[in-house]
Structures are given as structure tokens and as C-alpha cells.
KOLDRENVO-638739 format. One record per residue (C-alpha): residue number from 1; x, y, z. Coordinates in steps of 0.25 Angstrom, whole numbers, padded with zeros to 4 digits. Example, Ala and Ser with C-alpha at 12.3 -4.5 7.8 and 13.67 -1.06 7.14 Angstrom:
REM KOLDRENVO-638739
<node 1,<0049,-0018,0031>>
<node 2,<0055,-0004,0029>>
END
This chain:
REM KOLDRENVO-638739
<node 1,<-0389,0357,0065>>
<node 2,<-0388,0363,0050>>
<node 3,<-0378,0369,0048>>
<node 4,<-0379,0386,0046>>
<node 5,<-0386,0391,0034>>
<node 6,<-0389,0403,0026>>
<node 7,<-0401,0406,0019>>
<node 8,<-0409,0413,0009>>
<node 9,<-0421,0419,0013>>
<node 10,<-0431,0411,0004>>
<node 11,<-0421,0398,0011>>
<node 12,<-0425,0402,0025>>
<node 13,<-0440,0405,0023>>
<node 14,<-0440,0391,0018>>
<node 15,<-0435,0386,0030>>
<node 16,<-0443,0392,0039>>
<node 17,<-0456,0388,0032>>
<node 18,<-0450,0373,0033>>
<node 19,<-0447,0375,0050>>
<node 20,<-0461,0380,0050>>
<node 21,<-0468,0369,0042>>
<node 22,<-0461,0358,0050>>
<node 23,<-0466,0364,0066>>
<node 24,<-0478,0361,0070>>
<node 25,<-0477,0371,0082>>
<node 26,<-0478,0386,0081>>
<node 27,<-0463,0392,0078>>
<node 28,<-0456,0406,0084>>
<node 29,<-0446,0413,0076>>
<node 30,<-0436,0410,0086>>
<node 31,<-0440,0394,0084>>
<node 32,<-0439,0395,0068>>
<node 33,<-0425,0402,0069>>
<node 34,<-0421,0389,0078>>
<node 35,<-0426,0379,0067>>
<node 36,<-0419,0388,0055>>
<node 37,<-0405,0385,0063>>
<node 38,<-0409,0372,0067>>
<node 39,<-0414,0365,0054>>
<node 40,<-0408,0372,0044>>
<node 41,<-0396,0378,0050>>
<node 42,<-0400,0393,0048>>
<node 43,<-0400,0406,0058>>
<node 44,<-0408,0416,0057>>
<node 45,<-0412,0428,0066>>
<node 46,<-0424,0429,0072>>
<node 47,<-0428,0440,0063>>
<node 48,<-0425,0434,0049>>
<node 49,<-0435,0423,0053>>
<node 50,<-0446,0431,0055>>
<node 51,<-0444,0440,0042>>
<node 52,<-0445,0427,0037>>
<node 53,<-0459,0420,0044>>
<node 54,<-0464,0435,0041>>
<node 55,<-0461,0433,0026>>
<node 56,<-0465,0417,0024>>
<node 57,<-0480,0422,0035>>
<node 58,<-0483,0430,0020>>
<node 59,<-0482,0419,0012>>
<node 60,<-0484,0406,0020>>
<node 61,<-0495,0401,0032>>
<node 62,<-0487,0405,0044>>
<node 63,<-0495,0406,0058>>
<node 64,<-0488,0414,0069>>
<node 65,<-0493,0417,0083>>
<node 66,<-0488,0422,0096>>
<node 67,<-0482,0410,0105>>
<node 68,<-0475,0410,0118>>
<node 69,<-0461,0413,0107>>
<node 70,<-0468,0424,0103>>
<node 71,<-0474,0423,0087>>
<node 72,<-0473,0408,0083>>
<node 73,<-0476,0405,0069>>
<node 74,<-0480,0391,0058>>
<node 75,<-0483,0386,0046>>
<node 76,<-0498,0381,0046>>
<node 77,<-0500,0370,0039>>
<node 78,<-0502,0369,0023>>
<node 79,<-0509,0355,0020>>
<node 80,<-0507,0347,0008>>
<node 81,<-0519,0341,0011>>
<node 82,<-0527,0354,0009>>
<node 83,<-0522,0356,-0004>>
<node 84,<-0534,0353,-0016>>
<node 85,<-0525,0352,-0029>>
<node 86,<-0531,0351,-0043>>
<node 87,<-0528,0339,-0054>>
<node 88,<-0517,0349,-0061>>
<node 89,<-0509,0352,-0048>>
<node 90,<-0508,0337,-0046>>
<node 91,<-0505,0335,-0059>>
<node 92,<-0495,0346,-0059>>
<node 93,<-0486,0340,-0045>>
<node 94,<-0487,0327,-0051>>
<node 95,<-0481,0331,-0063>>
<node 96,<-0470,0340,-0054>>
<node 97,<-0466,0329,-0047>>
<node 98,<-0465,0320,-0057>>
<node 99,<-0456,0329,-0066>>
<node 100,<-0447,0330,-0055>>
<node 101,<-0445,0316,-0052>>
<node 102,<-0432,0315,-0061>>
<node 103,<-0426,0325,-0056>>
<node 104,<-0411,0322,-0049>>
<node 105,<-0407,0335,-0044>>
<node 106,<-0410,0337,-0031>>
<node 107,<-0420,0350,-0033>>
<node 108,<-0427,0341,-0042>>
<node 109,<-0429,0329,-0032>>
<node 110,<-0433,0338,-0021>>
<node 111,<-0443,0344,-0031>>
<node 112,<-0448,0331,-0034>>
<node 113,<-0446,0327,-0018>>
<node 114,<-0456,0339,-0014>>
<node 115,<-0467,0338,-0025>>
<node 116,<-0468,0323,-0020>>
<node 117,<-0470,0328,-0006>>
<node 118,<-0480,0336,-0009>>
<node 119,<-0487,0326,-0016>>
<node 120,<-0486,0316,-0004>>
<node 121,<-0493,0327,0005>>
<node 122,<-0505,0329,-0005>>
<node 123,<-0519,0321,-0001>>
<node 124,<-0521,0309,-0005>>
<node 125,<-0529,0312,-0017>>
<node 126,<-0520,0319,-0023>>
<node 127,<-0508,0309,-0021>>
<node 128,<-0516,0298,-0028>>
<node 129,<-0518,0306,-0039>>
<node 130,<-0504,0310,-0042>>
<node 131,<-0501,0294,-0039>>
<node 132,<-0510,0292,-0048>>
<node 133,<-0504,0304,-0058>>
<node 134,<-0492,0295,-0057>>
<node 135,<-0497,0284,-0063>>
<node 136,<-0502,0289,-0073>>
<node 137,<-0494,0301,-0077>>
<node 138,<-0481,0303,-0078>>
<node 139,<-0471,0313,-0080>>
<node 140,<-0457,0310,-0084>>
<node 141,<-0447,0321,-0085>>
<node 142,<-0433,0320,-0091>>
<node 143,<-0428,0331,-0089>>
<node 144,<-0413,0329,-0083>>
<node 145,<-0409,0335,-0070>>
<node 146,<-0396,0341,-0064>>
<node 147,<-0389,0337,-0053>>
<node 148,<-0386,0350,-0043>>
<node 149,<-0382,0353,-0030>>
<node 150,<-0390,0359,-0020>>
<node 151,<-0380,0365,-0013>>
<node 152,<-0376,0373,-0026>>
<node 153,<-0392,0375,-0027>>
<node 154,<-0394,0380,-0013>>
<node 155,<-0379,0391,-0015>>
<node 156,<-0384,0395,-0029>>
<node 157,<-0398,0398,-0023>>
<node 158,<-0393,0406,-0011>>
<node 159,<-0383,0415,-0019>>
<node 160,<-0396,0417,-0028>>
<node 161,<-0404,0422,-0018>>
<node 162,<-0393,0429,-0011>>
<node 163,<-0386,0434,-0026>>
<node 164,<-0372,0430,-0021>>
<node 165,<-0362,0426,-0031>>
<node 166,<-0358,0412,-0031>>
<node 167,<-0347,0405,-0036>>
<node 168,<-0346,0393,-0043>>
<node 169,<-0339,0381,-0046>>
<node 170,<-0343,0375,-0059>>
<node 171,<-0343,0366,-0071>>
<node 172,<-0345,0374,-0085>>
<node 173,<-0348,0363,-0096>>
<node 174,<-0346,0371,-0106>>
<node 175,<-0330,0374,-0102>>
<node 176,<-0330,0361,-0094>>
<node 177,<-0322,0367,-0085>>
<node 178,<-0325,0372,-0070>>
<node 179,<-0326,0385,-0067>>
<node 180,<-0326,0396,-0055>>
<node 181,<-0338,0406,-0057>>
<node 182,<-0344,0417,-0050>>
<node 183,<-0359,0418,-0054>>
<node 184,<-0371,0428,-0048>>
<node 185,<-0381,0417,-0048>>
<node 186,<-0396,0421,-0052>>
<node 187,<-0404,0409,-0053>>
<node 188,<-0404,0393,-0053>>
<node 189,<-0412,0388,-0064>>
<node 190,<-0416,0373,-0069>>
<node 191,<-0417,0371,-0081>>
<node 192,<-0419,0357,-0090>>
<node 193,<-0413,0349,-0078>>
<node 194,<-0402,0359,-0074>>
<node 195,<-0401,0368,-0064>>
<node 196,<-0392,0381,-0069>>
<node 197,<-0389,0394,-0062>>
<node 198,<-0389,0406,-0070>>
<node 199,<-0381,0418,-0064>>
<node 200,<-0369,0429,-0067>>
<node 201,<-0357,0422,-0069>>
<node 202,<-0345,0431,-0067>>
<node 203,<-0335,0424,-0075>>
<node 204,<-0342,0426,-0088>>
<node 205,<-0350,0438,-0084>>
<node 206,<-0363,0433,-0088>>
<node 207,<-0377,0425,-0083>>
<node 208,<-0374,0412,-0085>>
<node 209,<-0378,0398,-0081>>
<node 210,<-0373,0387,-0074>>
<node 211,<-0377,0373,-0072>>
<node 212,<-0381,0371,-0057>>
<node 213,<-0374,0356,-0056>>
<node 214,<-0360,0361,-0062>>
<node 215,<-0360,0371,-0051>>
<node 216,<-0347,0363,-0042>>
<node 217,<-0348,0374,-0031>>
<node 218,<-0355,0387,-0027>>
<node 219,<-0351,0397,-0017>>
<node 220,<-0359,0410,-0016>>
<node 221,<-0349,0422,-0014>>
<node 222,<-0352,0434,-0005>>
<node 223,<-0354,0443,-0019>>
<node 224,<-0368,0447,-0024>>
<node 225,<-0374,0450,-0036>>
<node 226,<-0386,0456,-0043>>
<node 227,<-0395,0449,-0053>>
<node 228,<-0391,0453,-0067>>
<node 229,<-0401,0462,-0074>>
<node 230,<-0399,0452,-0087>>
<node 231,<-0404,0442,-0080>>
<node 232,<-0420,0438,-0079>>
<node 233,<-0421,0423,-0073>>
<node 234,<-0435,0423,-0083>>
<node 235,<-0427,0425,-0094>>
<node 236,<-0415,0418,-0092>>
<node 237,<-0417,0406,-0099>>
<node 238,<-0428,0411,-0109>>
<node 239,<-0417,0412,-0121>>
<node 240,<-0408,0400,-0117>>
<node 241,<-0413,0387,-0126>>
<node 242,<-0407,0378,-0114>>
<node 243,<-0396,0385,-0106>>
<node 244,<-0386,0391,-0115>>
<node 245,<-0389,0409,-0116>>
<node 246,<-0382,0417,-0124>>
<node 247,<-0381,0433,-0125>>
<node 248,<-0391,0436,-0136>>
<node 249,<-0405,0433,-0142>>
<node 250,<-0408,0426,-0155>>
<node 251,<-0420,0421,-0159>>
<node 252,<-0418,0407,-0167>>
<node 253,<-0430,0403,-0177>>
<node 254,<-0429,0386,-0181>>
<node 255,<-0437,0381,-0192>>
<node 256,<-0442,0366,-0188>>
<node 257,<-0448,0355,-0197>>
<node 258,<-0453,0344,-0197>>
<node 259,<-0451,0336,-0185>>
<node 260,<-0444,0345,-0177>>
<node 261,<-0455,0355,-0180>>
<node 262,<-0466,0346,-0173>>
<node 263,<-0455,0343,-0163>>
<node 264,<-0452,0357,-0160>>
<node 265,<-0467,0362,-0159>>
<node 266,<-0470,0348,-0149>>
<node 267,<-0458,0349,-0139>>
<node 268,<-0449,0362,-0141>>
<node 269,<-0460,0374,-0143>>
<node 270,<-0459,0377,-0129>>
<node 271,<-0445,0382,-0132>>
<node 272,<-0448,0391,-0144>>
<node 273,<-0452,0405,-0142>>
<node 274,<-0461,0403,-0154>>
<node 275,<-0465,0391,-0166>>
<node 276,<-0470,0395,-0179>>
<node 277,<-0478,0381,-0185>>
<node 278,<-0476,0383,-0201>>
<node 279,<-0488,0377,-0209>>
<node 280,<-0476,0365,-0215>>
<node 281,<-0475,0361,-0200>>
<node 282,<-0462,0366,-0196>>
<node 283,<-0460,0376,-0186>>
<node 284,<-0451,0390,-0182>>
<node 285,<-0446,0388,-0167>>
<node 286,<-0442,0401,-0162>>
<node 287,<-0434,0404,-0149>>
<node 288,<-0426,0418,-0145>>
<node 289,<-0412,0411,-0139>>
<node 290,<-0400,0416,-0133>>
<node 291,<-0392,0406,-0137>>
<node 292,<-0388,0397,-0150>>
<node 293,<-0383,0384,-0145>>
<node 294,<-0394,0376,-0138>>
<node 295,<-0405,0380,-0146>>
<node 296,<-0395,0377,-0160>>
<node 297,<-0393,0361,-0154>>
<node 298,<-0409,0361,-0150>>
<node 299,<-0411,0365,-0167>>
<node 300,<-0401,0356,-0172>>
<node 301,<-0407,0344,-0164>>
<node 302,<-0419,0346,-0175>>
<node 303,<-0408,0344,-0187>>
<node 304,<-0414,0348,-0201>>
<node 305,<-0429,0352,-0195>>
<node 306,<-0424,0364,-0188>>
<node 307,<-0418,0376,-0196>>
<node 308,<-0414,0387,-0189>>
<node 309,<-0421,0400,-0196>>
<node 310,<-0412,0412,-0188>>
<node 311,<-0404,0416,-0184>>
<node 312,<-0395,0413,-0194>>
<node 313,<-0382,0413,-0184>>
<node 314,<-0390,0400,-0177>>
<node 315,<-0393,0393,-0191>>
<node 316,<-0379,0394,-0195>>
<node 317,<-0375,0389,-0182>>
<node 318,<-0382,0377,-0184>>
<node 319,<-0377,0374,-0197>>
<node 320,<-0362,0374,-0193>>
<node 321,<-0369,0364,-0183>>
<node 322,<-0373,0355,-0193>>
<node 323,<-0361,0357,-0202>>
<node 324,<-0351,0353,-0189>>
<node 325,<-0359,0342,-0186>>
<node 326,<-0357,0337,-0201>>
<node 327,<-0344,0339,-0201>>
<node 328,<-0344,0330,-0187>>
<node 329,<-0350,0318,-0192>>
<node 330,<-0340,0320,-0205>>
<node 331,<-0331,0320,-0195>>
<node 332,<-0336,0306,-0191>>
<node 333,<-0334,0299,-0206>>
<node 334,<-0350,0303,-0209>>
<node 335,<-0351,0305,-0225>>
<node 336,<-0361,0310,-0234>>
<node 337,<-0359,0294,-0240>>
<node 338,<-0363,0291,-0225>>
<node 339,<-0378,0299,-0227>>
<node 340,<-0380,0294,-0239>>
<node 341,<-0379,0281,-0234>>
<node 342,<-0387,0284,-0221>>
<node 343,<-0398,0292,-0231>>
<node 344,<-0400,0278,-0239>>
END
């Protein structure tokens, strides 16, 4: 038998929709409390389990009538096979499945693991044409992804749900040292292949975030915690360029010409909170930011087509960038003798 569990109440709902989908035969409570213990190592009383079936009867098609135990209850049927699906929706789990199928964390390979499932359950019709989808439509995504424990997941998500503190054993790359924090964790979020929690830290006394797969070990404490009134999961990330916050707001103006203008207008507007297109071709990219250091490599990646029109502090910034490089590949033997010789 499983070994004893605690779980949240979302958790146990969910368990009890899957002893229900699997039995065939009409279930008491008495005989749903039995299979909690018995397939997933959880005890509960009597009465929890029927707040819960009265809770999940508002939402899902569950049947209850009177039996010899008293009130039985199941899940009737929902059939695949009934389900009429446009060209778009099949278009659109084709496409789910496939943007996962690189995916090497484990969330992503269950992700991928379930879409296919479902697909293997749909009629006939509908699995010869996403065969046929296949063959003639691919997607290929290369986005990279984190390798993460699920056992740091699963203690991350419960102290979450149950606002405990936890603490935390982990690797800071910026220090590249390991660390002992104490953190109010708020949410988990996955962003560009990473998964990154984002809570109170009380060593630095501020929100932070930390990369989900340096996190060495999690325990949650028996201390609890309110939500911040600064934080707003919406907002979170709207003023981060990547990952990287800082504690202000600035909004950064970047001329673009010719190349990188038509590049920045094809693949990058999504990230600007406006583009002005001049008549000469070249574009101002705007974008309210809270810090300087990602968006500063992202503009010198663009060499002499991006000038940074404000602020002033981020211009200058750049400039000593430039100027340090030089002095770098000076550093290196490079010379002007060596331009001019390139140049010809």
C-alpha cells in the first residue's frame, strides 16, 4: 500500500474523479474513502469525502442513488466518440502536441503523453486527418527546456496552496555559491524553457525569483505567510525584458535602421509596447522596463542600426559598453593598422 499522504484539496478532488472514472459499479462513500487509502495512500473521514462529491456533483456528471449502502454515487460516461470537432480544433491539438514533442522535462513529456492520448481516443475520422496533418504539416519548436524535479514541484505547489513558508537549498548563479533561504513562495511560472518560482525571500527582503532546477532541497516550515500587496501574478513579469526586475520604471526609446529595422518590425514588435515606422524606413521601438541589463545586450546585438534615443543614463551605458569592448580587443594586439587592413 502507498505510503500515507497529505493533500490539497484541489489534489484530492482530483483523486477522487479518477476512483470514479475507473468503477464501473455504483460507489458509497464508505467505498471511495477505502480506494483513497488503498490507491493513493490518503485518509480521509467520511465527511471531507462527501463536501467533496457535493462540490465536484456542481461541476462534473455525477449520478448518485440510494443502494443497499445507503446513497451510491458515479461518473457517467463522457465519450470521445461523441465529440464533433471543427477543422481549427484539430488543427490547434495537432499543433499542441507537436510543440511539445521536444520537450525533456517531465511536465513537458506528460503534457505531450496526454494530448497524444487524447488523440488516440478520437474517431477514426479524425485521427486520419491529423495523420494526415502530420505529413504535411510540421511544427518544430526550439525552445530549450529545463530539467526539474517533481518532487520539488509537488512541495513548491503544496506550500503555495497552503501559504507555508519553505526553505530552500539552492545554487545562485550570479554568486556561484549555495545558499540557505527562507522564501513565502507565491507562484511557479514557465517561462522560455524555464521553470522559476517567484516568492518573498527573507534574506534579501524582497520578491525574488529562483530557477526551479537549482532548487537542491525544499522543505516546507510550520510558518505561514500572506500574499504581498505588491505582488500581482498579471503583472509580474510585464516590465522584466527576460527575467532580470529592478526597482523602478523607465521607458527606453531605440532608433532602428536599416536592417535591424525590418528585422525588428518582422520578429521583435510583439515585445514593444509601441513602433513608430518613419517615412526613411527605420523604426522607434518603444518599451516601459524595470531593468537595464537585458534589454542593453538585446540592443547592442543590433550594433550601429540601434541608437538608443532616452534615456540618457541607458545611452551612456552603452557607450562605456562599446568603449570596454575596444579596449578588450586592444588588449588582444587588434590595431587601427589591423582595420585598415581588414577594410581593404
Amino acid at each position: 500500500m502507498p505510503k500515507s499522504v497529505d493533500s490539497t484539496q484541489v489534489e484530492r478532488q482530483w483523486k477522487i474523479l479518477t476512483i470514479l472514472s475507473w468503477e464501473k459499479n455504483w460507489l458509497s462513500i464508505s467505498d471511495i474513502c477505502e480506494k483513497l487509502e488503498v490507491q493513493f495512500g490518503e485518509k480521509v473521514n467520511r465527511r471531507t469525502v462527501q463536501r467533496d462529491i457535493d462540490a465536484l456533483s456542481l461541476v462534473f456528471p455525477i449520478s448518485e442513488q440510494q443502494g443497499s449502502k445507503g446513497t451510491v454515487y458515479a461518473l457517467d460516461s463522457l465519450k470521445m466518440d461523441n465529440i464533433m470537432m471543427s477543422f481549427n480544433e484539430l488543427v490547434s491539438l495537432y499543433f499542441l502536441r507537436e510543440n511539445l514533442k521536444n520537450h525533456r522535462d517531465e511536465l513537458g513529456k506528460t503534457a505531450y503523453q496526454l494530448i497524444d492520448k487524447i488523440i488516440k481516443y478520437l474517431p477514426a475520422v479524425y485521427q486520419d486527418f491529423i495523420e494526415r496533418l502530420y505529413r504535411g504539416f510540421m511544427v518544430e519548436s526550439n525552445k530549450k527546456s529545463d530539467q526539474v524535479s517533481m518532487d520539488v514541484i509537488d512541495t513548491l505547489y503544496k506550500a503555495i496552496s497552503e501559504k507555508k513558508t519553505v526553505r530552500m537549498k539552492y545554487y545562485s548563479f550570479s554568486s556561484d555559491k549555495v545558499t540557505y533561504r527562507e522564501v513565502d513562495p507565491y507562484i511557479i511560472y514557465y517561462k522560455d524553457g524555464y521553470y522559476y518560482l517567484a516568492g518573498f525571500c527573507r534574506v534579501h527582503n524582497d520578491i525574488r525569483d529562483f530557477r526551479v532546477s537549482r532548487i537542491m532541497d525544499v522543505a516546507i516550515l510550520d510558518k505561514s505567510f500572506v500574499v504581498s500587496k505588491d505582488f500581482d501574478r498579471n503583472k509580474y513579469n510585464k516590465y522584466a525584458w527576460n527575467i532580470l526586475k529592478g526597482g523602478g520604471l523607465a521607458t527606453v526609446k531605440v532608433l532602428f535602421k536599416g536592417n535591424a529595422a525590418r528585422l525588428v518590425k518582422e520578429y521583435e514588435r510583439h515585445r514593444a509596447d509601441s513602433i513608430v515606422e518613419n517615412e526613411d524606413g527605420s523604426v522607434v521601438f518603444e518599451k516601459k522596463v524595470s531593468s537595464y541589463e537585458e534589454i542593453m545586450r538585446w540592443i547592442l546585438g543590433y550594433g550601429s542600426e540601434a541608437v538608443v534615443i532616452e534615456p540618457r543614463e541607458l545611452a551612456c551605458s552603452i557607450v562605456e559598453e562599446i568603449n570596454a569592448m575596444k579596449e578588450a580587443y586592444a588588449k588582444q594586439g587588434l590595431s587601427e593598422t589591423d582595420l585598415n587592413l581588414y577594410k581593404e
